[in-house]
N, C-alpha and C positions, 0 to 999 in steps of 0.2 A: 308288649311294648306299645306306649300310645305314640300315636302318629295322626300328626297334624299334616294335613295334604297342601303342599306347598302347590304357590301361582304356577301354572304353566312358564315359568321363567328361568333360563338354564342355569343360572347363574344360582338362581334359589336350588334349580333339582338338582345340579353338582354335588352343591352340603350336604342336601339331604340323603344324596345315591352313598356319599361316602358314610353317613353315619348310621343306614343302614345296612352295608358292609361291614363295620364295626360289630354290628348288632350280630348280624350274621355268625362270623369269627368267633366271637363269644359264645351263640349258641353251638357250631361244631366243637368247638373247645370241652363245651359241658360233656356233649352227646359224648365225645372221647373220654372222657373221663367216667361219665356214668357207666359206661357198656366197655371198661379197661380190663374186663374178665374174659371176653371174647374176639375174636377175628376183627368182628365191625369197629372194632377201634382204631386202630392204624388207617383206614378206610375215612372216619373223619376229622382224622387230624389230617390227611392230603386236602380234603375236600376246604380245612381253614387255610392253609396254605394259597390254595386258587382263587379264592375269595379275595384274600390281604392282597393277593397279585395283580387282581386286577383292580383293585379300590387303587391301587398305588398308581396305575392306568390312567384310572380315571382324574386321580390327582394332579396329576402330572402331564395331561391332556398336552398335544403338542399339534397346533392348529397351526396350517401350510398353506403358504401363500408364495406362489411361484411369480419373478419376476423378468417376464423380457422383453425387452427394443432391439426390433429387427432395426432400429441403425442407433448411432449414436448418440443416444435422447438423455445423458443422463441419470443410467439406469445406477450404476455407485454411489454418486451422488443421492442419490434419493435413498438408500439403503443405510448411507454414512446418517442421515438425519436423523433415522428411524434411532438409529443406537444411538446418535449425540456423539461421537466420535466418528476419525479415521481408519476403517476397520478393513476397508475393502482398498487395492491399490485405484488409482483413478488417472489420469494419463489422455493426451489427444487423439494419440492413436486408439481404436478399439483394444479393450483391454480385454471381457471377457474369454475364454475359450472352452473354460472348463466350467459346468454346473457346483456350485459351493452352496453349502446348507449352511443360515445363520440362525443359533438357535439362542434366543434375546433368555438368559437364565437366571432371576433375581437375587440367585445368591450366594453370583461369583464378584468377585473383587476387580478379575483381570480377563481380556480377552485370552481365550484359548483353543489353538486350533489341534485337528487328528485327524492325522492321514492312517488308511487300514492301508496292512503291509498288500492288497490287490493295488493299490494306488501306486505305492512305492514299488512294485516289481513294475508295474507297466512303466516308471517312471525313466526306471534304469535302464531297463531294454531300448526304451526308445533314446536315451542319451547314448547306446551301443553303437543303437546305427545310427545316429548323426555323427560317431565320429567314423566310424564307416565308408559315411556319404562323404564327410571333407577331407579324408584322407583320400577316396576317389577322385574328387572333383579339383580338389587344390581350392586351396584360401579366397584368390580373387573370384572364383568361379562362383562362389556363393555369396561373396560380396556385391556380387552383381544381381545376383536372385534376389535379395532380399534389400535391393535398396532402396523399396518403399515404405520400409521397417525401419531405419535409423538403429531405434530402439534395440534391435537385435542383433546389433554391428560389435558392441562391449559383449557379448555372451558366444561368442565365438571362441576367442583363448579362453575362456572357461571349460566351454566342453572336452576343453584338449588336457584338461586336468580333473579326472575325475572324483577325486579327493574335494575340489570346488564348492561342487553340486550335491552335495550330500544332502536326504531329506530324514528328519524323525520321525519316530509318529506323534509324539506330543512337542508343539509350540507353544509355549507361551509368550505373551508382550504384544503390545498393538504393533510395536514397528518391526519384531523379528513376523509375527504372522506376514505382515505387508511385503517383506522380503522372500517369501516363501512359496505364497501369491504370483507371487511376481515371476518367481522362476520358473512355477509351474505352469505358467499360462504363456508365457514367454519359449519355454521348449518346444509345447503344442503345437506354437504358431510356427518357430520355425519348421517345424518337422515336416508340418504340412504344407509350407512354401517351399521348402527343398528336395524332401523326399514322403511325396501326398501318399503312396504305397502303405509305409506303415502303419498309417492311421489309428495313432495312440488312444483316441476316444471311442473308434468301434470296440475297443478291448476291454474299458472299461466300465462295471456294472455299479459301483460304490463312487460318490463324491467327499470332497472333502468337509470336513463338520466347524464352522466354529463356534465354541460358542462367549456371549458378550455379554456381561452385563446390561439388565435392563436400561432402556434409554433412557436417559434424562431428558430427553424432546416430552415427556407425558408430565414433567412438572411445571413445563412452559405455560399451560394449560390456566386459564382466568380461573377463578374462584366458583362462578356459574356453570361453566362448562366442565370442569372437575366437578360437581358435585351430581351434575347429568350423566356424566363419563360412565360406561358399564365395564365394571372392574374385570379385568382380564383372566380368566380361568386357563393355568394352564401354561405352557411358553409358547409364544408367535415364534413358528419357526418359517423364516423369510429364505426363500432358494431363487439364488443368481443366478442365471442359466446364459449362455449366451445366445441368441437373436439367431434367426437363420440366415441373414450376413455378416453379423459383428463378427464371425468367425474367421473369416477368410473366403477366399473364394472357394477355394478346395476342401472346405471342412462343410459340415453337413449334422442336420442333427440327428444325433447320432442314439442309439437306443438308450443310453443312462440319460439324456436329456427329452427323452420323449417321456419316460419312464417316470421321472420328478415333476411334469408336466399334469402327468394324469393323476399321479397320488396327492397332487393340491388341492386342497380345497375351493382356491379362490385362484385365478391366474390374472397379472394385472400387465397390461402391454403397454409400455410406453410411447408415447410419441413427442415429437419434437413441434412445437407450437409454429415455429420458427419457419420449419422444412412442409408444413402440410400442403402445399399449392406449388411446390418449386417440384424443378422436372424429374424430383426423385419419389414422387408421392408414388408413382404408380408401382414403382416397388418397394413401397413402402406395402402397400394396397396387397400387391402380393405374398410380401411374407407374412403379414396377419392372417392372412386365408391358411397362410400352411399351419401356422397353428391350432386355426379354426378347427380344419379339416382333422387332425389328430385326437381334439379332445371336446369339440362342441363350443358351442354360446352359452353354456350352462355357466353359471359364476366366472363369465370372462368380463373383464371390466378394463376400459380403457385411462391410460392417464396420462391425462398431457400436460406434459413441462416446460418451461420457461416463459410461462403465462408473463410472467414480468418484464417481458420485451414488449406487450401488446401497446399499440401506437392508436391513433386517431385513425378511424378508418378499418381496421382490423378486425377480425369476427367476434362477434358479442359471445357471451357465453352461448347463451339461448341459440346463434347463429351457427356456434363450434357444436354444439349437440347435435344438431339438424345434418351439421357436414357429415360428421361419423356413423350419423345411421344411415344416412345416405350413401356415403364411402365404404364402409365397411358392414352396415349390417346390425350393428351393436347397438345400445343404448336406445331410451325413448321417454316421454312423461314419466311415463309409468313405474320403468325401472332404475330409472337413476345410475347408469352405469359407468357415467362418466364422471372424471373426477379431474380438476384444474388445480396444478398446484405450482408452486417455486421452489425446487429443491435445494439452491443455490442460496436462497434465501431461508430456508429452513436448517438447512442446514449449518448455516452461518450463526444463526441464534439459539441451535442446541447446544452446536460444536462450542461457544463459546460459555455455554451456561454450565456445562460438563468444566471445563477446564477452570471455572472459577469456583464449581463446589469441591473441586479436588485441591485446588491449589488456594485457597483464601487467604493466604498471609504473603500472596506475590504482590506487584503493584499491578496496574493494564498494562502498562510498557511494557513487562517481563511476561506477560501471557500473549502469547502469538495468535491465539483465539481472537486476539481484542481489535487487533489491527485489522482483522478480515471484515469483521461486524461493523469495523468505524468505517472502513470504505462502503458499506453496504447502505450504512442509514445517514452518514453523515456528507456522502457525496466528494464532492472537489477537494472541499473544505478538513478530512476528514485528520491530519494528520494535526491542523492547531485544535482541533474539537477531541483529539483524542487528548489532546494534551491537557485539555482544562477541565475535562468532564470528569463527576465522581463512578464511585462504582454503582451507588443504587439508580443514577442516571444511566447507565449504560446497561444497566439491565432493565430497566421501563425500557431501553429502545428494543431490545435483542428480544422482550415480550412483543412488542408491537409487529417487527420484525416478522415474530413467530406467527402471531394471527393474520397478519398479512400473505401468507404464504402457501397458505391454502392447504396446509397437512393436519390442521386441527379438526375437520369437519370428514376429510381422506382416511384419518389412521381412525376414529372413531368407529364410521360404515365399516371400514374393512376389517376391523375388531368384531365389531358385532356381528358385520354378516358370516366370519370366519367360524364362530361361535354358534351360529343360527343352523349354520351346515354340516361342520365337522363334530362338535360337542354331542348333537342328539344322537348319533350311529353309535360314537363310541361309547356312552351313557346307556343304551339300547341292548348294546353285546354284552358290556358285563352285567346289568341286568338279567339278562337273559340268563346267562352263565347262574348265579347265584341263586334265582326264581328255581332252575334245573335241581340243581345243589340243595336247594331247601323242600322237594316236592319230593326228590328219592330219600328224604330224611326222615320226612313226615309217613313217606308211604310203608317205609320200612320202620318206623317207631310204631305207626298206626298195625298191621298185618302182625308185629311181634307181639303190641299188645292185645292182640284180639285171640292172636293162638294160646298165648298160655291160658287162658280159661277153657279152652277147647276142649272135646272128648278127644281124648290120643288116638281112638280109629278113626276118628274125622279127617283127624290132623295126616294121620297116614297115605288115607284117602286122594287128600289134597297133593300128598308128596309125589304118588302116583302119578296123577293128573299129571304135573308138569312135566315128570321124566316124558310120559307121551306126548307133552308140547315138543320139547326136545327131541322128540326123537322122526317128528314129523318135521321140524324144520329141517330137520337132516336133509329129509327125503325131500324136502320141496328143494333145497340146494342142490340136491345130485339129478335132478329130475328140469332143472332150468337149463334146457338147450337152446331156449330162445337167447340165451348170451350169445352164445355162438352163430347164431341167428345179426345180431346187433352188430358182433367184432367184423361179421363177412360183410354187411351192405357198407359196415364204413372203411374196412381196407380197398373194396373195390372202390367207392368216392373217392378215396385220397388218392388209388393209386391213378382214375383217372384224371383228376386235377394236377398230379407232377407228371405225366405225359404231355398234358397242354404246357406248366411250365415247362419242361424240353424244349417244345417246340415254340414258345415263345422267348426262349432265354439264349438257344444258340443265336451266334453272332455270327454276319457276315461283311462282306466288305461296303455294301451299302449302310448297314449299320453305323460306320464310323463315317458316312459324307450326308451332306445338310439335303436331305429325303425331299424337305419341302420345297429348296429352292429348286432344286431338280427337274419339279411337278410342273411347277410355276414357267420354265424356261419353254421358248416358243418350242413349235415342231425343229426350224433347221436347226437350234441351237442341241438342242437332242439329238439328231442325227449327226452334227459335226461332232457331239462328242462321243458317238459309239466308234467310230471313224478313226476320227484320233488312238483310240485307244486301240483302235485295231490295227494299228498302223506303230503302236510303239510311240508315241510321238505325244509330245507335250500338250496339255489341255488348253492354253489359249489363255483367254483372259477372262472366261467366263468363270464366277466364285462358285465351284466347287467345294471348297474346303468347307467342314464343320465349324459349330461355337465353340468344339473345345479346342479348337486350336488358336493362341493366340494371335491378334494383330503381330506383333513384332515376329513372330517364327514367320506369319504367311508370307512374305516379302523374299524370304530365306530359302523357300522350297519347293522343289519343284515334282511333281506327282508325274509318274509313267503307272503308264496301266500295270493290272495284275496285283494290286496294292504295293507298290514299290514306292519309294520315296527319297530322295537325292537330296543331301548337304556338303556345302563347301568345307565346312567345320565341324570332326567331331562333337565338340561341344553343343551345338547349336542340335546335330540329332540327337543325342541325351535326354539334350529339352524335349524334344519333340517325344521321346520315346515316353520320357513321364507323365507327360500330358494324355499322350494315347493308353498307356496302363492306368491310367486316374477314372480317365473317362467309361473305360470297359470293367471297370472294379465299382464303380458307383454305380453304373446299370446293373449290373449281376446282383449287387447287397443290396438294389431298392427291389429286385424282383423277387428275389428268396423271401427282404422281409415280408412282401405282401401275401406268397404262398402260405408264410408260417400263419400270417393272421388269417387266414381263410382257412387252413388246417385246423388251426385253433377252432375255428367254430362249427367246422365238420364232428370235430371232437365234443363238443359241448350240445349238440342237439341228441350227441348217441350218446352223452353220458345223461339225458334228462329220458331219452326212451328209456336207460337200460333203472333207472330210478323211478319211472312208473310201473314197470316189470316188477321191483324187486316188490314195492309196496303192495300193489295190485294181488302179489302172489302170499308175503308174510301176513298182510295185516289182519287176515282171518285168526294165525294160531295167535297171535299175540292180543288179538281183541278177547278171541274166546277166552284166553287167561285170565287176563281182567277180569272178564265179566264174571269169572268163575270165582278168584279173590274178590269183588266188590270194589274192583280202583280204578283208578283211568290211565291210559297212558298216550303222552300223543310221540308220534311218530316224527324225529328231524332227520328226514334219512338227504343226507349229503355227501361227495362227492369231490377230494378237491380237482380241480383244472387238473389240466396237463401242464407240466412245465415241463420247457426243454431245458435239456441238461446245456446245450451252449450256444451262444449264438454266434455261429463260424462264421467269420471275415474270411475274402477268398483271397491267399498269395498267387498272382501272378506272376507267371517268369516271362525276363523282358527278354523282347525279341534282341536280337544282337545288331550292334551297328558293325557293318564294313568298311572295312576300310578298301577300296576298287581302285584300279592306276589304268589309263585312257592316255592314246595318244590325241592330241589337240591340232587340230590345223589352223593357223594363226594367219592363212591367207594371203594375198601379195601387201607389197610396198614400195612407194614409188621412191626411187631413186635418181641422182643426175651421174651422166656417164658423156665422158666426150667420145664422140663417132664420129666418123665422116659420112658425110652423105651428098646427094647429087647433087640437092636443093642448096648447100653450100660447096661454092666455090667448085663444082665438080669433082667432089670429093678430095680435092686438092688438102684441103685446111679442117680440120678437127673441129665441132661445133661439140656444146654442151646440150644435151636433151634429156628427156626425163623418160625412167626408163621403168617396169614393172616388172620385181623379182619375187619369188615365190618364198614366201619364211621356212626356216626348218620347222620342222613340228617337233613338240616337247610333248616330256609328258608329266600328265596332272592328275594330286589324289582328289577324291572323292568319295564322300559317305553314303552310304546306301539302309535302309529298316526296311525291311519286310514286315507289312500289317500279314500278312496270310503267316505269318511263323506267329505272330501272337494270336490270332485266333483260331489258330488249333489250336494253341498253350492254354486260350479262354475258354475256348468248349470242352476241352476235357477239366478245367476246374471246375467247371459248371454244374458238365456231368455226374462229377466227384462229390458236389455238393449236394448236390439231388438224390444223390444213390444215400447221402448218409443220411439226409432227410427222413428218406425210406426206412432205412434202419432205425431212428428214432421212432420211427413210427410204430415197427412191427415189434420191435421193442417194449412201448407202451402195450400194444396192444393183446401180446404177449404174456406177460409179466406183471406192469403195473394195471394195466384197467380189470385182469382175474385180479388181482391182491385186494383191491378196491372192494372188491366184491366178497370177498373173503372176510375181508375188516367190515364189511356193511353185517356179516351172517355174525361172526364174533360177537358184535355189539348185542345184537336179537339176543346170541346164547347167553351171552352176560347178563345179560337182563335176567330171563328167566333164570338162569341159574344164583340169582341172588335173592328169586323169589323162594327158590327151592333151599337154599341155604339158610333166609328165616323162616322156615318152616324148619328145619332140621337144628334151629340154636331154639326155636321156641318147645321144640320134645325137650333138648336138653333145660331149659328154662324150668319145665315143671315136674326137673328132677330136684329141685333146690328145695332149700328147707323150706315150711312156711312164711319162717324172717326174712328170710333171703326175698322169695318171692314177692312178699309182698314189698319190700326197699326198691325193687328190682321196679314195679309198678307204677309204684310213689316218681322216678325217675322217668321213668317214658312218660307217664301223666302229664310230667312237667313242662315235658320235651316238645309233646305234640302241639298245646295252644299256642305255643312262643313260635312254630314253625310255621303253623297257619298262618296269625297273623302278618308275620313277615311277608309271606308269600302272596296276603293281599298287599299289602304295602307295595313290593314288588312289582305287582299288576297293574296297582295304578301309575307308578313312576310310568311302565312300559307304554302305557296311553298316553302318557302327557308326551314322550316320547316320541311317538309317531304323530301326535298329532301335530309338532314342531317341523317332523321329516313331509307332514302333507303337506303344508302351510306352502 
């Protein structure tokens, strides 16, 4: 095959990766056919199989670009433009809750969504216990939780019919997906407003998929700037995520949304142009960190929206760059990371260019697209301008519109860098894959044809040899107790690192009160509160209480030592009890996850020791082979991670409210009573005087929680959690990291035993006639230069390759 060495340009090695894939497939295709008399047949017709599977890979590239605004910025909005339709629900309240993959597919007709039945089981369960929770709590009780949702006030008698709520796994239609959206981000939130315990998103590992026809927002595109455009390899697959407070205050991001995070390519954070200076920046300022903190500054890029409010006075671009390196860290000359756009406006002059190449035989008055685009470019005026304007007028505005909005120069970079990033790895691997595929072809075409000329005691000779390869590898496997050397120094590391968790993770009653203001309070205010507390007796007016307790409870409650706590209204402790289960359930799952991630790399330094052991000790019998056939062979000895089998969310059981009955002394009260007295009339005549009687005492309920009953209940979950940790571990350690090992020795025996099996079809080989033989020749002859070559062809993509991944 000739082979013309395409530009270092992905776009070019894409074509080319696939049509030397083709080439490939073609050449195993022959090899199976030539060699359809022997074993090695079946062997490469798998080998075209894995070839065509990953050419199909590479065709079908799906470059990931994660999007999220820790507040309100926009972020639907800016997603709805990308497609040129209404794909995503958009709403004032925060809408996001749930991570959703949009994957832009050019050659679908109609939006189409897929829930996997993981989605649908956690969905149901958690519709289980909200009805659960309102058959508990009663109607108005949660009417009042959730009434700074509006929005969640209609999905209330829904839940009470389960038939309602019904999910599939395939949606089609832009406006049945938007309703489906809706309900499932819509549950979430109430769940975790009324009942934060069951926390539907620690449960879930899979998001929901849509996918959209390509946008029409790329035809928007002027004549110059389409012909600059770098044609998209592949589908942009765009992931909503929600922000780490678009959720709520009780939801948290949760590991499918850290998870989507990290396997993007590119992450792009939104911000609101609007909010950057107003007193909400500084947690703005902090939830970018937490993203940071998760996944790096590596392809994190900022984007701020509603540039189209900027006034006289207001930060320049140049000035808006300077702020966010400064504020957060990001962007610089250099790298270009910030990106100004108007989604609002962009998506005004997609949404409406979508709706007029679908619908062409409507008038503007009957396209609803048109009315939104006339308010945009035609101002006050917009409603006698829609009426008089043509169509090719209204679309010069919705162009104009579109370059004004700053997505045309946004979706280009983020194309190309998406492509710059994610294209060369995946271009890399199947390469790889294939180069492998064609070197055991060659090496086994080449050794077959060298044997059948051979003298047969040579060839015996040779047969020999490897059985004593094999049979030294044996020995070198039974004979490696340094494994067991590697599995001890890391069960001891792990087991002392969940001892420290223990004793970092039990909870106790200072745990649950604000530690820092504590610190902070003078000397007497620290002695009158040991005092108090020793005494039985109410705290005073000093803020004791925690952040997770809200303003409106604090007013409500009143704390006695011993962790005890006093409500007038059951309802009111309820509250309090979920709020304290919330709080001790989100410290436990931030502390496990960070165990698992520190385990995890306990694991990962002993699986790179027990991988320079394994080489350090094989690559003698396998070199000496080689060198004794005249071939080369190189070593990819790998390993995969550890993955755990699950990651446990901890049920807490709630402490119980009391219901307690106390008698009340309700104190005197003055009364008027006639008496005589000296002072009148000598007692003679009755005077009226005011008199002080004592009230009966009643008596009165009152609610009572014990934190000291939820935290045993906390520390044996903890425990619980810890001890299975353990078991996971010794499990791995056990079982999967020998198997590893086991499949590392396999791989070696395979090897050589495929050297020893063409050595054993090449005796049989020069049993054959001389026609035979010599057809047999003609065949491999053919085989061997077509393999070579490829295999440089191969090499070189793999260079351009890396030299993209250096860049």
């Amino acid at each position: 095959m000739i082979v013309q060495a395409p530009q270092p340009n992905v776009q070019n090695l894409q074509q080319e990766a696939i049509a030397l894939f083709k080439e490939i497939g073609f050449l195993m295709d022959n090899a199976a056919s030539a060699l359809s008399t022997d074993s090695s047949s079946d062997k490469y017709k798998d080998f075209q199989q894995e070839v065509l599977s990953v050419s199909h890979n590479v065709e079908k590239l799906e470059l990931m670009m994660a999007i999220v605004a820790p507040m309100k910025a926009g972020k639907s909005t800016i997603i709805n433009a990308i497609a040129g339709q209404e794909i995503l629900p958009s709403r004032n309240a925060a809408m996001t809750t749930l991570p959703t993959q949009i994957i832009f597919n050019p050659d679908l007709t109609q939006p189409t969504l897929t829930l996997s039945p993981e989605i649908i089981s956690v969905y149901q369960q958690t519709l289980q216990a909200l009805q659960t929770k309102i058959q508990a709590l009663g109607m108005q009780r949660i009417q009042d939780k959730i009434a700074q949702y509006p929005h969640l006030q209609d999905l209330l008698p829904k839940i009470q019919d389960p038939t309602s709520l019904q999910l599939q796994e395939i949606t089609s239609g832009r406006e049945e997906i938007i309703q489906v959206l809706m309900s499932l981000n819509d549950i979430v939130r109430l769940c975790n407003t009324i009942d934060p315990s069951t926390d539907p998103l620690g449960r879930l590992t899979e998001v929901p998929c849509i996918q959209v026809p390509l946008g029409r927002s790329r035809n928007l595109s002027s004549e110059d700037t389409a012909n600059n455009k770098p044609d998209l390899i592949g589908n942009l697959v765009i992931v909503d995520t929600p922000g780490p407070n678009e959720a709520g205050e009780n939801l948290k991001l949760a590991t499918v949304v850290a998870e989507q995070l990290k396997q993007s390519s590119m992450v792009l954070i939104v911000l609101d142009f609007t909010q950057l200076k107003t007193e909400a920046a500084e947690q703005v300022k902090r939830d970018v960190q937490r993203v940071i903190d998760l996944r790096g500054k590596d392809n994190l890029y900022i984007l701020v929206n509603k540039v189209d409010q900027r006034r006289e006075g207001d930060m320049t671009s140049e000035q808006l760059r300077q702020f966010i390196a400064a504020e957060f860290g990001i962007g610089d000359d250099d790298t270009n990371q910030v990106f100004e756009v108007s989604a609002r406006r962009a998506f005004s002059a997609a949404h409406f260019t979508h709706e007029l190449e679908q619908h062409p035989d409507l008038t503007l008055s009957e396209i609803p697209a048109a009315r939104v685009l006339a308010q945009e470019v035609f101002g006050i005026d917009w409603e006698e301008e829609l009426a008089e304007v043509t169509s090719e007028e209204i679309r010069k505005k919705a162009q104009k519109l579109w370059n004004k909005s700053g997505f045309e120069p946004f979706l280009e970079k983020a194309v190309k860098a998406l492509m710059e990033r994610a294209a060369p790895k995946c271009l890399k691997s199947a390469l790889n894959l294939g180069r492998s595929r064609l070197v055991q072809l060659r090496d086994e075409v080449k050794l077959r044809s060298s044997a059948i000329c051979q003298d047969a005691e040579k060839l015996q000779l040779e047969l020999y040899a490897l059985e004593a390869d094999l049979h030294r590898l044996e020995l070198c496997r039974s004979r490696l107790k340094d494994v067991d050397s590697i599995k001890s120094q890391l069960h001891q590391n792990l087991h002392e690192l969940l001892q420290v968790l223990k004793k970092e993770a039990t909870v106790n009653l200072e745990i649950f009160f604000a530690k820092e203001e504590y610190q902070r309070a003078d000397l007497i205010k620290k002695m009158d509160m040991r005092a108090r507390e020793l005494f039985l007796t109410n705290i005073g007016d000093f803020e004791l209480f925690p952040k997770w307790v809200s303003s409106r409870l604090k007013s409500q409650v009143e704390f006695k030592t011993s962790g005890l706590f006093e409500f007038e209204s059951p309802e009111v402790a309820e509250e309090f009890v979920d709020q304290a289960v919330t709080y001790v359930k989100q410290r436990a799952d931030s502390l496990l996850s960070s165990v698992r991630a520190r385990t995890s790399q306990e694991i990962e330094q002993a699986r790179q020791s027990l991988l320079e052991l394994l080489e350090q000790e094989t690559k003698p019998i396998i070199e000496g082979a080689c060198q004794r056939l005249n071939e080369a062979f190189n070593l990819d000895l790998s390993l995969p991670t550890m993955q755990w089998e699950s990651f446990e969310t901890m049920g807490f059981v709630r402490p119980p409210v009391k219901r307690q009955s106390r008698f009340v002394d309700r104190g005197n009260v003055e009364v008027l009573r006639n008496q005589r007295q000296w002072w009148h009339w000598l007692w003679i005549v009755p005077v009226e005087v005011k008199v002080q009687i004592r009230r009966p005492r009643v008596i009165e309920d009152y609610y009572t929680v014990s934190l000291n009953t939820l935290i045993a209940k906390v520390n044996q979950s903890i425990e619980g959690s810890i001890d299975n940790i353990n078991l996971e571990i010794e499990k791995y350690l056990d079982k999967d990291f020998q198997q590893r090992v086991d499949v590392f020795f396999a791989n070696l025996d395979t090897f050589l035993h495929n050297y020893r099996d063409n050595l054993s079809q090449a005796q049989a080989d020069q049993k054959l006639s001389l026609e035979e033989k010599e057809k047999l020749v003609e065949e491999l002859s053919f085989l061997l230069p077509e393999a070579t070559a490829q295999i440089q062809t191969a090499e070189t993509y793999i260079e351009y390759t890396d030299q993209m991944l250096s860049d």
